[in-house]
C-alpha angles and dihedrals in degrees: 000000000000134000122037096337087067093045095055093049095043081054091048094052092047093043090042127208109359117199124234110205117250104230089186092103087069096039123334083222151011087243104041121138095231080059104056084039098058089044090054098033083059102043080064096047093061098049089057091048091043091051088040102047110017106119101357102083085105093061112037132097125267086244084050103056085038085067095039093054086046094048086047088052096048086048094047098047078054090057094035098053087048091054095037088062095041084050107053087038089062096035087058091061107013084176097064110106093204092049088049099048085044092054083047107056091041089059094047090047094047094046081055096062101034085053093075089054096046082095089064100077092033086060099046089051089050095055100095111230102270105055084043088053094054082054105052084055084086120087091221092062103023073067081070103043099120087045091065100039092055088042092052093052095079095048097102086063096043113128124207121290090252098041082045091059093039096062095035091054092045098049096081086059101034120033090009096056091052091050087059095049094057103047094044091054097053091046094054098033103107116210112210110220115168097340084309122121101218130185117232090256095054090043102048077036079068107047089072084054128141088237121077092202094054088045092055092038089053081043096055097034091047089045089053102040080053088060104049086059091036086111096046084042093047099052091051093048091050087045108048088047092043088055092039091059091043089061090043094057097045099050090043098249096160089214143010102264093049090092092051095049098046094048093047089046101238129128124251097240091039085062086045100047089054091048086053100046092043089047087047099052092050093107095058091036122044099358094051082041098046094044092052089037092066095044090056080054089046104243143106099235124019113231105244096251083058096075108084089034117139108245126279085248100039119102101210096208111173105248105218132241101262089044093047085047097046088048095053093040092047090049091051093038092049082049095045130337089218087055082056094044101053095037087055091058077068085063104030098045108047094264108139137051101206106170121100105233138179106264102019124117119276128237119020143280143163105219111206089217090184139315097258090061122031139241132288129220122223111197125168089202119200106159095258122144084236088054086056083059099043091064092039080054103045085036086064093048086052095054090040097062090036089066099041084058095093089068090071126234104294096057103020081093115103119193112250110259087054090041089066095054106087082036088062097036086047089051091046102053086053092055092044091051097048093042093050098050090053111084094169100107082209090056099040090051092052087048093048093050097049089053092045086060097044081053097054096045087047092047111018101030096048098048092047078053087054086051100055085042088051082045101047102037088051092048091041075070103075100041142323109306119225131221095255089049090055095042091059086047102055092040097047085056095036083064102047093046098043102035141213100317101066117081115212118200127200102274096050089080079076103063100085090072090078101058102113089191095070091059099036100041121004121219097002093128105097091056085079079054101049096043093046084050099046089038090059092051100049085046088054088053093048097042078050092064103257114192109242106356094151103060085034093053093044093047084052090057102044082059088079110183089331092097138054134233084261098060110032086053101050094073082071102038101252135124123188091198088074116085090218090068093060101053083037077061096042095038079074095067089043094054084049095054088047086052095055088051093054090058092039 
């Protein structure tokens, strides 16, 4: 056994046993008879809501569209638990062809179906208040109140019946089928590094090595395996943000990142007050770390593939599986028991796939399936400290939407700056029990500085993501953009965000093809932001004594998406609407990097 087959067994016998998640409690297989009955039982269904409701909403009773809007929950966790299984199958081998038809063919059946209740929520938006209001008098839909509002939100961008279908019948072979194409062709694309064929994941995995020589070798080899893909990236890029203007033209958005606000319930000028305070901290953030940084590596500028480099002193040991697991558990249980108890049901229960294998999906994610069931964690473990707040990070989203379960399927969902905030605290109270049971001044300057460096890619990197989106989408506008053109942009943006210590060499214009965020979810990015910075002020409440966070911070979590930022945050005495919260988020990493000074 030699090369990278050897490398990967030597790493499993130093991480231990890694758990691979039991899908079983959605559906024990992809051709079990319960599957192929819940997708027929809810085709008819359908057919039955859709005779019985379709243009009558006006005229029935309160009790009666109480009724409706729970059938049409019960209908859509149905279609949701299906597509939730065929999902994380195909996200744990991307590769597989079978997997892939199968996730496929799920999509296009349940867009069938969901197709004859498309005309459900046309129908509510187009009800005027009043009549809505004579309805909510009732107890059945007044259960449903945050529902509507959230889906009325979006009326004023509501097409016609015809021009709806239409769309949603087209998406699994339009933006969906981009979507698979980009994600299949990261999942099988090899980068040679040193005779070795590596995955995105163990390459990227690389470039945070001990050894500067193996960093630079996984930076050049994923730059050029980048740029041998830079035409077929490209087109779906163009393509994705050309399809994406067109929509927003058609359904009146005034910019790109309209959609995105309003579905993440945020006002306009609250994103942009974020984006304005973080650029304008970049000089105290990336630019004051980076530079100090390069002066601890003994050098004037840092190559590009240094900056996330584990320090000269530190001895990057990869921490294995059951200690990363009994240091998140213990942060959450030393928070709240009933955070630790819920986060152990993850362990415990077949929850997580944690291996990083040829073929699955890169990154991370805990995915809500449906509230009659429960989440499930993706991890592409290594052993990195990084890795150990990862899962801190996605174990929060799991408990988070655990607990938001009991809000049903229509309102469980929270928007996604909120949804980040219980995966950064979880992630926070990780870091701050790790930090304050080291007392070595050597070890407690290598952990500061590697938090320093997940904030700012949390903070300063995405939004510097959030500013080449912004950049990208505006100029599509005017015409196809080619490579070249998006190279200049990213890097433009790479070095006003990162500063003057970091060197950038020619493959790395390339880079931002990888970013699975700007296909799947546009513009999601500043939602890392938000939540850090919202995190960090909620942290700062709870380090302060608050009486009574806990039960605060878990009655936060339980509303689900029923409540907005307002109101979640007042409990603790925060608005993000005011400028001030932002720089009392941001003042945290400062203090860090002060911190690290100090010790320099």
């Amino acid at each position: 056994m030699h090369g990278a087959a050897a490398s990967a067994v030597a790493l499993t016998d130093e991480l231990g046993p890694l758990p691979e998640w039991d899908l079983s409690d959605l559906y024990p297989s992809p051709d079990c008879p319960q599957l192929e009955a819940d997708l027929k039982a809810a085709d008819r269904a359908a057919q039955a809501f859709q005779r019985c409701c379709q243009g009558k909403l006006a005229e029935i009773s309160g009790d009666a569209l109480g009724d409706a809007i729970a059938e049409y929950e019960r209908l859509t966790e149905t279609l949701y638990r299906v597509l939730s299984y065929a999902q994380l199958r195909y996200s744990a081998n991307v590769s597989d062809e079978e997997r892939a038809r199968f996730y496929q063919s799920i999509q296009e059946r349940v867009t069938a179906i969901s197709t004859q209740t498309l005309f459900f929520s046309l129908e509510l938006n187009r009800l005027d208040d009043a009549t809505l209001a004579d309805k909510l008098v009732s107890p059945k839909t007044a259960h449903y109140q945050s529902w509507l509002r959230d889906l009325r939100m979006f009326r004023d961008h509501q097409l016609s019946d015809e021009m709806e279908q239409v769309l949603h019948e087209r998406e699994v072979v339009g933006r969906c089928a981009w979507v698979r194409l980009f994600d299949e062709t990261m999942a099988g694309l090899r980068f040679q590094v040193e005779g070795r064929p590596l995955t995105s994941a163990e390459t990227l995995h690389l470039m945070s090595d001990k050894s500067a020589e193996k960093r630079q070798a996984a930076a050049k080899a994923f730059g050029a395996g980048l740029a041998q893909n830079i035409r077929l990236f490209t087109l779906i890029t163009n393509t994705l943000i050309k399809e994406k203007e067109i929509d927003d033209r058609w359904r009146r958005y005034p910019r790109p990142t309209s959609y995105r606000n309003l579905s993440n319930q945020v006002e306009d000028d609250v994103v942009d007050a974020l984006v304005q305070a973080v650029r304008g901290a970049y000089s105290q953030l990336s630019h004051r770390y980076y530079a100090m940084k390069a002066k601890w590596f003994g050098v004037e500028q840092l190559d590009y593939w240094d900056r996330n480099a584990p320090l000269p002193e530190d001895e990057d040991r990869p921490i294995p599986w059951a200690a990363a697991r009994d240091t998140v558990l213990g942060a959450y249980r030393a928070f709240s028991p009933q955070l630790a108890e819920l986060g152990g049901r993850f362990f415990d229960h077949g929850w997580i796939d944690a291996p990083a294998r040829p073929g699955k999906s890169s990154g991370a994610f805990a995915h809500p399936t449906v509230p009659s069931a429960h989440p499930y964690l993706l991890l592409n473990y290594l052993g990195k400290t990084r890795d150990v707040m990862t899962l801190a990070h996605e174990l929060g989203h799991g408990v988070h939407q655990v607990l938001a379960a009991g809000k049903g399927q229509l309102m469980a969902d929270t928007p996604l700056t909120l949804a980040e905030t219980a995966s950064v605290f979880g992630e926070m109270l990780a870091f701050r029990a790790v930090l304050d049971a080291e007392t070595a001044p050597a070890r407690r300057r290598i952990m500061l500085a590697a938090k320093v460096e997940d904030m700012l890619n949390t903070v300063v990197r995405q939004v510097a993501f959030y500013e080449f989106e912004r950049a990208i989408h505006e100029e599509r506008r005017r015409g196809e953009l080619s490579a070249e053109r998006i190279g200049e942009i990213w890097t433009e943006i790479q070095h006003q965000s990162l500063g003057p210590s970091l060197r950038f060499h020619e493959e790395y214009r390339y880079y931002w093809c990888y970013i699975p965020h700007f296909i799947h979810t546009p513009f999601y990015v500043y939602a890392y932001a938000f939540g850090d910075c919202l995190v960090n002020s909620l942290y700062d409440v709870y380090r302060g004594g608050a009486t009574g966070f806990q039960e605060k911070y878990i009655d936060m979590l339980k509303a689900g998406g029923t409540l907005r930022h307002k109101d979640l945050l007042a409990p603790f005495g925060l608005d993000a609407g005011d400028p001030a919260f932002w720089r009392r988020g941001l003042d945290i990493i400062v203090g860090f990097i002060d911190e690290l000074e100090e010790m320099s």
